[in-house]
Backbone as CSV, one residue per row, in Angstrom:
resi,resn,N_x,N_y,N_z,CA_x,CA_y,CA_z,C_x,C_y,C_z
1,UNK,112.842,105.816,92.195,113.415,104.891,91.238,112.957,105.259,89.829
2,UNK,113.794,104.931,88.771,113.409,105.461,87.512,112.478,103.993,86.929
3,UNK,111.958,104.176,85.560,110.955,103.406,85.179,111.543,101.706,85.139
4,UNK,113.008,101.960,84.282,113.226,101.011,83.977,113.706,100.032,85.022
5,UNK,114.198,100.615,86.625,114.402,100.163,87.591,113.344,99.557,88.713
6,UNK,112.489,100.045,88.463,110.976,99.521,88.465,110.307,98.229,87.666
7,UNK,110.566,98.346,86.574,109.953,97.272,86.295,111.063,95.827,86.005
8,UNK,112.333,96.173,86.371,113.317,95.194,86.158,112.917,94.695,87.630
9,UNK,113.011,95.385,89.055,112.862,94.723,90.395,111.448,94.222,90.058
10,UNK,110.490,94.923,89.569,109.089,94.391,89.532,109.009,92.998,89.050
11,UNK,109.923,92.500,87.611,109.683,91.529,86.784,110.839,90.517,87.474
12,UNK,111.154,90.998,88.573,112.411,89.955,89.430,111.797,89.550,90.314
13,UNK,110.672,90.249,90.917,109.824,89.526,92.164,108.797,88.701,91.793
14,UNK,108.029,88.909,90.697,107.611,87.819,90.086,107.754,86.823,89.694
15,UNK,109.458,86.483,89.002,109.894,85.179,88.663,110.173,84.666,89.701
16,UNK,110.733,85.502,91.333,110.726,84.987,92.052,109.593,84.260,92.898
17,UNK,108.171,84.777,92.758,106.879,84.328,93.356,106.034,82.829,92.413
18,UNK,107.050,82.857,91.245,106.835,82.186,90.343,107.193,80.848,90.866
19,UNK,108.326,80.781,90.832,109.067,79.401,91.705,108.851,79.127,92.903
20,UNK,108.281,79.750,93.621,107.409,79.581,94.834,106.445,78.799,94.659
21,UNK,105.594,78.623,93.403,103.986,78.576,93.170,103.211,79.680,93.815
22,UNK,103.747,81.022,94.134,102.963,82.044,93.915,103.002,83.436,93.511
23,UNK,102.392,82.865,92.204,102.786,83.776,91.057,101.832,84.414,91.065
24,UNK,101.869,86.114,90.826,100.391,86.811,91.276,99.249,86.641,90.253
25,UNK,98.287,87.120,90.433,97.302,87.295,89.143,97.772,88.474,88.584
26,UNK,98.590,89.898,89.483,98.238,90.587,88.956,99.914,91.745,89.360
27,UNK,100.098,91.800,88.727,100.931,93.531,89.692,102.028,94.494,88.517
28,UNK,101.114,95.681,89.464,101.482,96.784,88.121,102.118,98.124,89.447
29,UNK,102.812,98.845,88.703,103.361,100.258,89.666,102.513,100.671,89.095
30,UNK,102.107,101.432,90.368,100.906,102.778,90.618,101.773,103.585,90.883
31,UNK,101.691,104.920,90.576,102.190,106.518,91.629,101.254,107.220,91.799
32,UNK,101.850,107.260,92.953,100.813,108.452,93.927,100.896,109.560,92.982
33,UNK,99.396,110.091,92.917,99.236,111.519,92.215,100.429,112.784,93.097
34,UNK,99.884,112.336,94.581,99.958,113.429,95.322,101.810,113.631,95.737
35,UNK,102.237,112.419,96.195,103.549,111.782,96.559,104.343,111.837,95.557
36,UNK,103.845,111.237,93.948,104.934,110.737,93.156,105.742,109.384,93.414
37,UNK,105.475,108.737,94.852,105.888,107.245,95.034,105.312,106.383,94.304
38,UNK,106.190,105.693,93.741,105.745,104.471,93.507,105.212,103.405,94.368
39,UNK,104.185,102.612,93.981,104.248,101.154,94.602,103.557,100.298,93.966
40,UNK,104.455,99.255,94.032,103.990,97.569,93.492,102.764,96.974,94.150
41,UNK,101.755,97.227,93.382,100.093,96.490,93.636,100.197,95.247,93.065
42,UNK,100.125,94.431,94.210,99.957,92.607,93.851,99.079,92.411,93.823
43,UNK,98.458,91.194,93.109,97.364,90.793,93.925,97.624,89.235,93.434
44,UNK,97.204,88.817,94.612,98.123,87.213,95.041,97.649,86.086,93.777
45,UNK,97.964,85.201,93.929,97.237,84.401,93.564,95.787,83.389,94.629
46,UNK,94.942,82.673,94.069,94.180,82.399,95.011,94.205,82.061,96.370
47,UNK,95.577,80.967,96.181,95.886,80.270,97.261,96.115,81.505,98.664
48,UNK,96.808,82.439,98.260,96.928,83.290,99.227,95.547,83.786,99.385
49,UNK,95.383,83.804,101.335,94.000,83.972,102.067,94.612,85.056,102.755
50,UNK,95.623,84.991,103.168,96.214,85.888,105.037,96.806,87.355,104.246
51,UNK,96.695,87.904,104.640,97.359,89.320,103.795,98.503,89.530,104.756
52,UNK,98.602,89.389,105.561,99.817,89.448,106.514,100.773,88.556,106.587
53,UNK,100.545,87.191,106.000,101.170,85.891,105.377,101.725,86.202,104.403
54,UNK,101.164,87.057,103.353,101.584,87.422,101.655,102.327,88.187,102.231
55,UNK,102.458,89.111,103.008,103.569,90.052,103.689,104.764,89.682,103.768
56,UNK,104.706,88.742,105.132,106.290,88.325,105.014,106.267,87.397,104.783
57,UNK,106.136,86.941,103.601,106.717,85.738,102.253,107.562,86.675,101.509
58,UNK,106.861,88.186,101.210,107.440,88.773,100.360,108.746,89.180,101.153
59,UNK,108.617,89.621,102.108,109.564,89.824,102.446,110.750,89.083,102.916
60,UNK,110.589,87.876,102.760,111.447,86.781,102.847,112.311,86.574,101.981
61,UNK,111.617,86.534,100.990,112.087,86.485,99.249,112.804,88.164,98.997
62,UNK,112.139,89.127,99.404,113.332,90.087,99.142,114.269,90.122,99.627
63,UNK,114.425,89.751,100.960,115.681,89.755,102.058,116.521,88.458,101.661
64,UNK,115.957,87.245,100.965,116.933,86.205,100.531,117.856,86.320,99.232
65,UNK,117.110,86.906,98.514,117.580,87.421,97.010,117.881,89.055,97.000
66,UNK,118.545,89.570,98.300,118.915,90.636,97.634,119.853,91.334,96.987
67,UNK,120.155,90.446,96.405,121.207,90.808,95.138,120.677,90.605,93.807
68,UNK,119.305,90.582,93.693,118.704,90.667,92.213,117.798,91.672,92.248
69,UNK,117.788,92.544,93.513,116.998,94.036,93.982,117.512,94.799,93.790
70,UNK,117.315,96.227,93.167,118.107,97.503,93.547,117.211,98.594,94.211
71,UNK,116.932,98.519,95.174,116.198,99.676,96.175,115.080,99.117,96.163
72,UNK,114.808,97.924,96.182,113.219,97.448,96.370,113.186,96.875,97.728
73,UNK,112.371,97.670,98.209,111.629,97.031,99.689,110.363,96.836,99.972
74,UNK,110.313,95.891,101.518,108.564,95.298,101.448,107.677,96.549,101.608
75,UNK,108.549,97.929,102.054,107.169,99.007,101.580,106.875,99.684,100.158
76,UNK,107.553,98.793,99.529,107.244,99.240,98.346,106.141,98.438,97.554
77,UNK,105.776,97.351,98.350,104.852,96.346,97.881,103.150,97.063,98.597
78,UNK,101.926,96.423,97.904,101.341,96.883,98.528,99.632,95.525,98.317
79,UNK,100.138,94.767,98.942,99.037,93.628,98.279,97.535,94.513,98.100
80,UNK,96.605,93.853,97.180,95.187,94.611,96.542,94.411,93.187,96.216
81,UNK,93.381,93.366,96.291,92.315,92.227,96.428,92.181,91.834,94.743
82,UNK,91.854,91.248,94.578,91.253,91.568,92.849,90.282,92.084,92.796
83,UNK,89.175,92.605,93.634,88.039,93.240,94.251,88.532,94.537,94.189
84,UNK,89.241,95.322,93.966,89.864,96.677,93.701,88.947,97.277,92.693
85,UNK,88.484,98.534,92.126,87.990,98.876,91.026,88.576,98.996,89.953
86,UNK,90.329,99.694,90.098,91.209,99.287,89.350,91.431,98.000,88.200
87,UNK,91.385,96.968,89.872,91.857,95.786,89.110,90.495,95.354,88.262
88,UNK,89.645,95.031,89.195,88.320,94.758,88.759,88.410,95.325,86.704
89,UNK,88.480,96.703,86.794,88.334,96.810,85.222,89.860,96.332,83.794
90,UNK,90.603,96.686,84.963,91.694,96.373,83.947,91.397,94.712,83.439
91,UNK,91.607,94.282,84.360,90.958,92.282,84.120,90.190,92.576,82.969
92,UNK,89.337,93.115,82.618,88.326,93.011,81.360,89.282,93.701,80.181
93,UNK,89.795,93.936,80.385,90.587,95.215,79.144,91.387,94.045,78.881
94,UNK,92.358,93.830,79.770,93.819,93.174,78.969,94.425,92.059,79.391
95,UNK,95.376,91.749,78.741,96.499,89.962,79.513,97.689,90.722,79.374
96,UNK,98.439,90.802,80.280,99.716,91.199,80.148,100.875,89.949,80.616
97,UNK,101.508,89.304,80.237,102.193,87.885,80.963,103.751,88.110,80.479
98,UNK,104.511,87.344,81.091,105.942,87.346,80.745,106.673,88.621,81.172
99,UNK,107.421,88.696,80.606,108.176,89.948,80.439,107.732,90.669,80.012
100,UNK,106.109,91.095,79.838,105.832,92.203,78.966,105.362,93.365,79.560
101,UNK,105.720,94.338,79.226,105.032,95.572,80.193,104.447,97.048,79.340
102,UNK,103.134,97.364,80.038,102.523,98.017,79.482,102.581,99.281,80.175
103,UNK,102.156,100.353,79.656,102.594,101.599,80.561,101.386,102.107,80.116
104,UNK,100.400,103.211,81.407,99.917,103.986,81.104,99.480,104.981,81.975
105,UNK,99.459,106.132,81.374,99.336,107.409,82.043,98.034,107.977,82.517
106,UNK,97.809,108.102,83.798,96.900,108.752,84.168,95.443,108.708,83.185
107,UNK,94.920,107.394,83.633,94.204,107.074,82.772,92.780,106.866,83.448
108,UNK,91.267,106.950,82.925,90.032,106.928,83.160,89.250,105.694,82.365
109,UNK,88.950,104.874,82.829,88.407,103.536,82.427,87.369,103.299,83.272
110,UNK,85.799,102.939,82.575,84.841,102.779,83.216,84.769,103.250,84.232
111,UNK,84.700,103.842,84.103,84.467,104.718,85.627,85.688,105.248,87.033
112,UNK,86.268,104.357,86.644,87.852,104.144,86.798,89.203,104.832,86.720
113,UNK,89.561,105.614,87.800,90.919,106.215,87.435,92.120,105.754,87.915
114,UNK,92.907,105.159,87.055,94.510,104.811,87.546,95.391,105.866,87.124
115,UNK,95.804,106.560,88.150,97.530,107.084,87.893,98.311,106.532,86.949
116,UNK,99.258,107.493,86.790,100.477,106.592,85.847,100.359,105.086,86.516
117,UNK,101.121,104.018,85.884,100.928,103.103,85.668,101.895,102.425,84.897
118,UNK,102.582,100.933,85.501,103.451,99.843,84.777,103.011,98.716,85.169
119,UNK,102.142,98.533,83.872,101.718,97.045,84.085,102.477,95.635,83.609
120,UNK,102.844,95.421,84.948,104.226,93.814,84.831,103.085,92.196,84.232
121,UNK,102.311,92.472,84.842,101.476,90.871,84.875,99.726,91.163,85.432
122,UNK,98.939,90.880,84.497,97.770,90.952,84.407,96.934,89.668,83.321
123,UNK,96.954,88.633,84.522,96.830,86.873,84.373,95.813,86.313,84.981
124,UNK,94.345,87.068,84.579,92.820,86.280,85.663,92.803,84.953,84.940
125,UNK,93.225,84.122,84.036,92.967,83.164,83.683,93.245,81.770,84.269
């Protein structure tokens, strides 16, 4: 999928987790160094405990609304703890909310390496 198709399904599953009441803390596309796949790193909001529960919710919501998807599927999702090292540092760096999206490339932070990178929503508050 190209960038902008990415973060349009990305910023569609969110408004959709939104009206749910579960709106993530967190989720940005990662690509695989090695692959070049993309995938959507969530990370839930509190209420979500079951990681296999956050599973097929999501996938409920993609299969009900799929006509506001274009090639997004539940393996393209990939739930992440906020306990991640990733997430763990980005949380200190930035707020990303709304529609806003941040992009970054193959990047080294505290100790920290993220791949390319589209950050949709980054909300510890």
């Amino acid at each position: 999928m190209d960038q902008s198709t990415l973060v349009e399904n990305g910023h569609a599953l969110i408004n959709l987790l939104s009206e749910q009441n579960m709106k993530p803390r967190a989720a940005l596309w990662v690509t695989s160094p090695e692959t070049g796949i993309w995938r959507l790193w969530i990370v839930p909001n509190k209420a979500a405990k079951d990681k296999y529960e956050f599973y097929k919710q999501i996938a409920e919501l993609i299969s009900k609304n799929r006509a506001n998807f274009s090639n997004l599927e539940i393996s393209d999702i990939e739930y992440v703890p906020d306990t991640h090292p990733a997430i763990a540092a980005l949380r200190r760096m930035m707020k990303v909310t709304g529609n806003s999206v941040m992009v970054m490339q193959s990047s080294s932070f505290n100790g920290v390496f993220l791949p390319d990178s589209i950050i949709l929503e980054m909300d510890f508050e």
